[in-house]
N, CA, C and O atoms as a GROMACS GRO file, in nm:
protein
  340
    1UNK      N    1   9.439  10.438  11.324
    1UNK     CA    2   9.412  10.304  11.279
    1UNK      C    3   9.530  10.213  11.314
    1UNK      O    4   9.642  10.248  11.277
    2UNK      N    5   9.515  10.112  11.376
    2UNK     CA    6   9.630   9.982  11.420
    2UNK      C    7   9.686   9.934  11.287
    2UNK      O    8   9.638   9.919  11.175
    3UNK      N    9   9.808   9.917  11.342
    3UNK     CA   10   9.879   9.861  11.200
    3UNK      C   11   9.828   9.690  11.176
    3UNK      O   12   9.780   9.620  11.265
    4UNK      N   13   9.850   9.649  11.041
    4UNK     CA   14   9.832   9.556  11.062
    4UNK      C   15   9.966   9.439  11.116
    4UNK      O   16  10.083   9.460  11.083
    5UNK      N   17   9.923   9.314  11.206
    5UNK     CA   18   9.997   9.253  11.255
    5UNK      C   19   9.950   9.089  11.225
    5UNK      O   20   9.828   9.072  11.222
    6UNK      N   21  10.007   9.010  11.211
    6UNK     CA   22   9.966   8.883  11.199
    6UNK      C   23   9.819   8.788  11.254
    6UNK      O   24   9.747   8.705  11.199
    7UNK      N   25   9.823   8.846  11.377
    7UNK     CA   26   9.704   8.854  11.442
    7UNK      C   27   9.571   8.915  11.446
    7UNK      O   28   9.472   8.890  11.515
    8UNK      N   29   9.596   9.010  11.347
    8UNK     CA   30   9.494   9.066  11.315
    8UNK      C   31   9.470   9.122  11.177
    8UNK      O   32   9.417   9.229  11.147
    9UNK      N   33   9.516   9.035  11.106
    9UNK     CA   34   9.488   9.085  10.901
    9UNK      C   35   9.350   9.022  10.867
    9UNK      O   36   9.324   8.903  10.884
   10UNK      N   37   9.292   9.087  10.832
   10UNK     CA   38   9.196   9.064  10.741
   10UNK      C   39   9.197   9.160  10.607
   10UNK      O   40   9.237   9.271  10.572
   11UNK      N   41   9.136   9.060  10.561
   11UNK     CA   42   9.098   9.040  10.406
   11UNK      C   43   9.088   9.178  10.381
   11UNK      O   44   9.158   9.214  10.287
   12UNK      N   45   9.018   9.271  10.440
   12UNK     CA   46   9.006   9.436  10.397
   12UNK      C   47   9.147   9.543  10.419
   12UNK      O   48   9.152   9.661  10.382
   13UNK      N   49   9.259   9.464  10.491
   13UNK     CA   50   9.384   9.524  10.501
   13UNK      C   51   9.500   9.446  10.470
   13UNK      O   52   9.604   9.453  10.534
   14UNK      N   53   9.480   9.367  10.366
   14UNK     CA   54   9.577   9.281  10.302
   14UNK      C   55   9.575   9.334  10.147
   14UNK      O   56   9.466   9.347  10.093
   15UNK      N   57   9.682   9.360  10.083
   15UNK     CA   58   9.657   9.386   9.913
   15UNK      C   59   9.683   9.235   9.849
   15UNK      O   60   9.745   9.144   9.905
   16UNK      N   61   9.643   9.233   9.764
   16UNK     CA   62   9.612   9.128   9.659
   16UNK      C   63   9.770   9.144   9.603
   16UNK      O   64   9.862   9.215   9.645
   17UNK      N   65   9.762   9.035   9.475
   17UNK     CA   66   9.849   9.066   9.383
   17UNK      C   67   9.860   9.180   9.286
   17UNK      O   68   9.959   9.250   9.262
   18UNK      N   69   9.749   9.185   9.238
   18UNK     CA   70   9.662   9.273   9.117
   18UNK      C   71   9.663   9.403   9.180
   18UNK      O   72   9.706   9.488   9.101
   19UNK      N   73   9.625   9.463   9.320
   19UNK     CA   74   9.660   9.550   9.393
   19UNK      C   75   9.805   9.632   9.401
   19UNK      O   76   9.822   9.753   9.386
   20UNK      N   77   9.897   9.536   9.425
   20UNK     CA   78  10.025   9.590   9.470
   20UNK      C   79  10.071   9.583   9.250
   20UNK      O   80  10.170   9.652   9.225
   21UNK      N   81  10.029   9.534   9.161
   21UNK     CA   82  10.046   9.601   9.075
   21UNK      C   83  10.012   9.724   8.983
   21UNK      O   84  10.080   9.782   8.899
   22UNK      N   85   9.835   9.750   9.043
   22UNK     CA   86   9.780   9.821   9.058
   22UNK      C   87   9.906   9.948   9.073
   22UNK      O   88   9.970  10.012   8.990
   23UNK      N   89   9.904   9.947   9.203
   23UNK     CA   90   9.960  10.069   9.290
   23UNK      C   91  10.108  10.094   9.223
   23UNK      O   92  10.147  10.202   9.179
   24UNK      N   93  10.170   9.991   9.223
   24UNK     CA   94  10.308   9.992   9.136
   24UNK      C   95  10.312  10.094   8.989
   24UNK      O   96  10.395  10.179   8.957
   25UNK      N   97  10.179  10.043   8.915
   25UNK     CA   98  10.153  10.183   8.821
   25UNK      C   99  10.129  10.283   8.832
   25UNK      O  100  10.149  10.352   8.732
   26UNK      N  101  10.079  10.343   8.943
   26UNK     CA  102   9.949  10.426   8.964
   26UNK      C  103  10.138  10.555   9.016
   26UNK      O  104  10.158  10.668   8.971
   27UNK      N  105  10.228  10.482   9.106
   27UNK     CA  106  10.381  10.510   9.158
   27UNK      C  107  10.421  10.556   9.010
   27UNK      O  108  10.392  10.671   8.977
   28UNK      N  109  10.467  10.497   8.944
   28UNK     CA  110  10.537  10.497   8.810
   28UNK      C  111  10.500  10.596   8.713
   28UNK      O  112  10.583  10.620   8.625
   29UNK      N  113  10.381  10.664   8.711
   29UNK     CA  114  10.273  10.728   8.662
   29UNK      C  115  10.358  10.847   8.655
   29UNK      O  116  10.433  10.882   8.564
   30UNK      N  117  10.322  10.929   8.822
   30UNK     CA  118  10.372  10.975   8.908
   30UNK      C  119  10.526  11.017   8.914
   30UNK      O  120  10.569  11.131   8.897
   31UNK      N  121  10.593  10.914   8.938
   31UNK     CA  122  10.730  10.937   8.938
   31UNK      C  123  10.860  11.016   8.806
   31UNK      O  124  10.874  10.992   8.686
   32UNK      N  125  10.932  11.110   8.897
   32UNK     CA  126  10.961  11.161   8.804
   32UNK      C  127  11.092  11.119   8.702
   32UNK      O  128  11.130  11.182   8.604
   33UNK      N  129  11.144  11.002   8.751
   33UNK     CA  130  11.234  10.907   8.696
   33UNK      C  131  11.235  10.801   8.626
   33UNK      O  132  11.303  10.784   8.525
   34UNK      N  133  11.153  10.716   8.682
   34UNK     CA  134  11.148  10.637   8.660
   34UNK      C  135  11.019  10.574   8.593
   34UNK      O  136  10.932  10.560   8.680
   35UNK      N  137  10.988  10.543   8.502
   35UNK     CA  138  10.888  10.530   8.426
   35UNK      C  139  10.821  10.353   8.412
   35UNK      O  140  10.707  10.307   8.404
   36UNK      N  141  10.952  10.296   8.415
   36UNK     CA  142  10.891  10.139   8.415
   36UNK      C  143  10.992  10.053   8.542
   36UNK      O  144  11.114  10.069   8.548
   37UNK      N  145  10.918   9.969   8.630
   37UNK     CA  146  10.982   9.896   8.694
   37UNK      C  147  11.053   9.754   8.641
   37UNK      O  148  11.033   9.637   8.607
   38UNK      N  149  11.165   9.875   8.665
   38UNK     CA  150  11.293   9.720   8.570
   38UNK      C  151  11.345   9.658   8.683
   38UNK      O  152  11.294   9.647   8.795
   39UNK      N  153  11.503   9.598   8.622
   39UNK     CA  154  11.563   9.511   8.722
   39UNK      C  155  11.625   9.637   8.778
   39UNK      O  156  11.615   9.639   8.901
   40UNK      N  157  11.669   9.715   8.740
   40UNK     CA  158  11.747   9.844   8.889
   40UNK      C  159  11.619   9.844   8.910
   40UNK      O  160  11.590   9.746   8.978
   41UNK      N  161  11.534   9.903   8.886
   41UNK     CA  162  11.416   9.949   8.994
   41UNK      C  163  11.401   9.810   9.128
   41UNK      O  164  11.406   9.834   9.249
   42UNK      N  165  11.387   9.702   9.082
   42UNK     CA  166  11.366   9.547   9.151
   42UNK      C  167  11.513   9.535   9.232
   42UNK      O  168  11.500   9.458   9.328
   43UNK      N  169  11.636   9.584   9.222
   43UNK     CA  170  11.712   9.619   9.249
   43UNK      C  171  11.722   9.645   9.393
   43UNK      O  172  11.744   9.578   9.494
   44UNK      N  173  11.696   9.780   9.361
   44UNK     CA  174  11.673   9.904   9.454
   44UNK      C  175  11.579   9.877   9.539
   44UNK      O  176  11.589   9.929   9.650
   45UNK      N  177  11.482   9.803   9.516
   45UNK     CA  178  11.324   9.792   9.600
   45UNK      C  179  11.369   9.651   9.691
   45UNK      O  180  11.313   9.607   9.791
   46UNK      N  181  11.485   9.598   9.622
   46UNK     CA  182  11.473   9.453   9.762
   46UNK      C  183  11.567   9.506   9.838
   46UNK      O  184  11.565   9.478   9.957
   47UNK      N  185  11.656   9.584   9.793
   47UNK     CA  186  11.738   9.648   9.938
   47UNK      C  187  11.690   9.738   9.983
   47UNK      O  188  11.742   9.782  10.086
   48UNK      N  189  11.560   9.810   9.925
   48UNK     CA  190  11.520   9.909  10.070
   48UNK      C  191  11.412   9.818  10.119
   48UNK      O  192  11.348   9.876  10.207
   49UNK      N  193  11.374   9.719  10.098
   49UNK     CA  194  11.303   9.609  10.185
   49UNK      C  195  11.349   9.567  10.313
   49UNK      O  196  11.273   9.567  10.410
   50UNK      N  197  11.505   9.520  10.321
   50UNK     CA  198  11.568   9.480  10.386
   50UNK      C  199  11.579   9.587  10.485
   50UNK      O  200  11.542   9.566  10.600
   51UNK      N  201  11.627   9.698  10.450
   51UNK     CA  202  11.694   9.803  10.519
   51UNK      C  203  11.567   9.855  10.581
   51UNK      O  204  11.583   9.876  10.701
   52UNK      N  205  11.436   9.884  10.534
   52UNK     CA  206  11.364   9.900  10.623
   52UNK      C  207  11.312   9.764  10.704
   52UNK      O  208  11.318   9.787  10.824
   53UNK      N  209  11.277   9.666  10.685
   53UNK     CA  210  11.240   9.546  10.768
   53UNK      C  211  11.370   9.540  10.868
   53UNK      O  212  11.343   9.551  10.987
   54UNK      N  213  11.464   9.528  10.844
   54UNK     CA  214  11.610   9.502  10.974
   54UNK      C  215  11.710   9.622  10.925
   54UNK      O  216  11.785   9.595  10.831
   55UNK      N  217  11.717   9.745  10.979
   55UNK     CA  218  11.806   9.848  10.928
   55UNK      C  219  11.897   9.824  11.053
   55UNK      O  220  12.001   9.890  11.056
   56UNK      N  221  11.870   9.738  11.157
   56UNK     CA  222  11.980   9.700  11.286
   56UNK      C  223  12.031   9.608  11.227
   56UNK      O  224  12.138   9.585  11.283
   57UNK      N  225  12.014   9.535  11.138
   57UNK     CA  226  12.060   9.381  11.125
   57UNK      C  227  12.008   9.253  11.232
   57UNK      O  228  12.067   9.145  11.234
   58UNK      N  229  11.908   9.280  11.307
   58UNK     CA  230  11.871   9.168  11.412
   58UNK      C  231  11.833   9.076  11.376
   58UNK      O  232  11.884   8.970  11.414
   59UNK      N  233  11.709   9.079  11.273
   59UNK     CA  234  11.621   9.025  11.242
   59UNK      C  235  11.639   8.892  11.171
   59UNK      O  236  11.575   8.790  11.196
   60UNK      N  237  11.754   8.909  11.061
   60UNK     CA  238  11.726   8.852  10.981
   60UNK      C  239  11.865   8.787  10.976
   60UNK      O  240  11.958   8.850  11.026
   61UNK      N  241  11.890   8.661  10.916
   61UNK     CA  242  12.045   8.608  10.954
   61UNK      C  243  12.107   8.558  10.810
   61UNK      O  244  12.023   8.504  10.739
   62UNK      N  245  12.208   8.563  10.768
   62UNK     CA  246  12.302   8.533  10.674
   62UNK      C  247  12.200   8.450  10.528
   62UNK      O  248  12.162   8.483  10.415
   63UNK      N  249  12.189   8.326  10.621
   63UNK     CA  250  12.103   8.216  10.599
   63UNK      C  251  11.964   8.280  10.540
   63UNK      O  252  11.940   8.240  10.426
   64UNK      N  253  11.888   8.352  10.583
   64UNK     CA  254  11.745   8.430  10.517
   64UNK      C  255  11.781   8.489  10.419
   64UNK      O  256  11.750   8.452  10.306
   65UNK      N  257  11.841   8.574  10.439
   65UNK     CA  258  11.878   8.640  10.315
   65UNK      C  259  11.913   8.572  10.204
   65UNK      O  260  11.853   8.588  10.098
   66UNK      N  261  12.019   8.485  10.220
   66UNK     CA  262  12.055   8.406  10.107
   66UNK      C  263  11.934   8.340  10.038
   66UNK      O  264  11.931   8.337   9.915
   67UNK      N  265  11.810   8.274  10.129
   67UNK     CA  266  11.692   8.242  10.045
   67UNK      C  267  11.657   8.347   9.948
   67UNK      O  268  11.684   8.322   9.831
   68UNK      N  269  11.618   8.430   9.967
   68UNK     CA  270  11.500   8.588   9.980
   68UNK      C  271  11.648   8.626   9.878
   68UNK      O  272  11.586   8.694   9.796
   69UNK      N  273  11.789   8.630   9.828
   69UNK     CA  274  11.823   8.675   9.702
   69UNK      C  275  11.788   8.623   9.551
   69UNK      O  276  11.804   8.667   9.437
   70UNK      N  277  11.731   8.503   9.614
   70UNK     CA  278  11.685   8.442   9.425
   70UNK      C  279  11.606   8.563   9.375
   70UNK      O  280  11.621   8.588   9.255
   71UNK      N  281  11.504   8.663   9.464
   71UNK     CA  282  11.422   8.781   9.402
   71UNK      C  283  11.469   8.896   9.380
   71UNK      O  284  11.400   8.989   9.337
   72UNK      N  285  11.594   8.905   9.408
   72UNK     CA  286  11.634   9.060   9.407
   72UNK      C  287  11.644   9.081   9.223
   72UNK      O  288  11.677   9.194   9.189
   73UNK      N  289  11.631   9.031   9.168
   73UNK     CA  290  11.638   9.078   8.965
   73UNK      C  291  11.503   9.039   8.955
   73UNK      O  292  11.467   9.054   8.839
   74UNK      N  293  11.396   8.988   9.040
   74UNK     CA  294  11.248   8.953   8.987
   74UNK      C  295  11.186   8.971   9.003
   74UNK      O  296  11.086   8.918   8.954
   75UNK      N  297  11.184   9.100   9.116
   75UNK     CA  298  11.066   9.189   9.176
   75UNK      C  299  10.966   9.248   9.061
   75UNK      O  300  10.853   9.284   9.094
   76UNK      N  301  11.013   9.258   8.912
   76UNK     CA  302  10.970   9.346   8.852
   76UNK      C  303  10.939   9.239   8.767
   76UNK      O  304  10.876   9.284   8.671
   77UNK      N  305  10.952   9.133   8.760
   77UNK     CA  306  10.853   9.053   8.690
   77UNK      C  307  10.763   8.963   8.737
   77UNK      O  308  10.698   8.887   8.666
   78UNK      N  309  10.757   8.971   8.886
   78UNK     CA  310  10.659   8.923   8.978
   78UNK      C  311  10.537   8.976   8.994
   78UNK      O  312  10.424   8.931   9.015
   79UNK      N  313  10.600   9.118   8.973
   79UNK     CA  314  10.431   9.226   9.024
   79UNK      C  315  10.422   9.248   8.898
   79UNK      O  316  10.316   9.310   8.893
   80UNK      N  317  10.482   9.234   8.731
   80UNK     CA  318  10.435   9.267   8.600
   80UNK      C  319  10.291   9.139   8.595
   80UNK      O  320  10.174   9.163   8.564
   81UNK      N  321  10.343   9.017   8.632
   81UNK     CA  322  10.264   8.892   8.640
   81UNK      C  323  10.138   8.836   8.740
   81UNK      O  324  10.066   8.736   8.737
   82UNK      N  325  10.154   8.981   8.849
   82UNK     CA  326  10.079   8.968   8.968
   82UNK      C  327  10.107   8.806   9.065
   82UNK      O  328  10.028   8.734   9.125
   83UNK      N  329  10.268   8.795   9.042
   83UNK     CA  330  10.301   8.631   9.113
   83UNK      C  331  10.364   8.685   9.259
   83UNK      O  332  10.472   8.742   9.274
   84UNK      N  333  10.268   8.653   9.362
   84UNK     CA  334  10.296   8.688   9.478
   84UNK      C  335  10.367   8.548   9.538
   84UNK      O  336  10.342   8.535   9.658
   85UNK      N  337  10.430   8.465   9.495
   85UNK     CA  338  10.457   8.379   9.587
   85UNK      C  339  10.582   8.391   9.648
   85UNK      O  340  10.615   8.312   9.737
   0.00000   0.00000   0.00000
């Protein structure tokens, strides 16, 4: 199956909000540590964001990042709220 790419998302390979909190429980359930997604968990999850999206550093420049840190403590109350923005 093709990954999805900008050019080709549809609606049947995109998750929702409610989805990716969905799944966030369904993880947590499961997991043998960690039981609720806190701020370390939200933590931990925007730097392995980064590190997998640019683990070269190419991608992304000083300037992006600095936007994209207002979320690193709010990951876990974004997907508690299903607020994808």
């Amino acid at each position: 199956m093709p990954r999805p790419s900008p050019t080709n998302l549809t609606h049947k390979n995109v998750l929702t909000c409610a989805e990716v909190r969905s799944r966030v429980r369904q993880f947590l359930d499961l997991h043998y540590s960690f039981r609720n997604f806190d701020t370390e968990l939200s933590r931990r999850t925007y730097k392995k964001i980064f590190e997998t999206l640019d683990s070269s550093k190419y991608y992304f420049i000083e300037s992006d990042l600095a936007k994209f840190n207002q979320y690193q403590d709010k990951i876990d109350v974004m997907i508690a709220r299903a607020d994808c923005k």
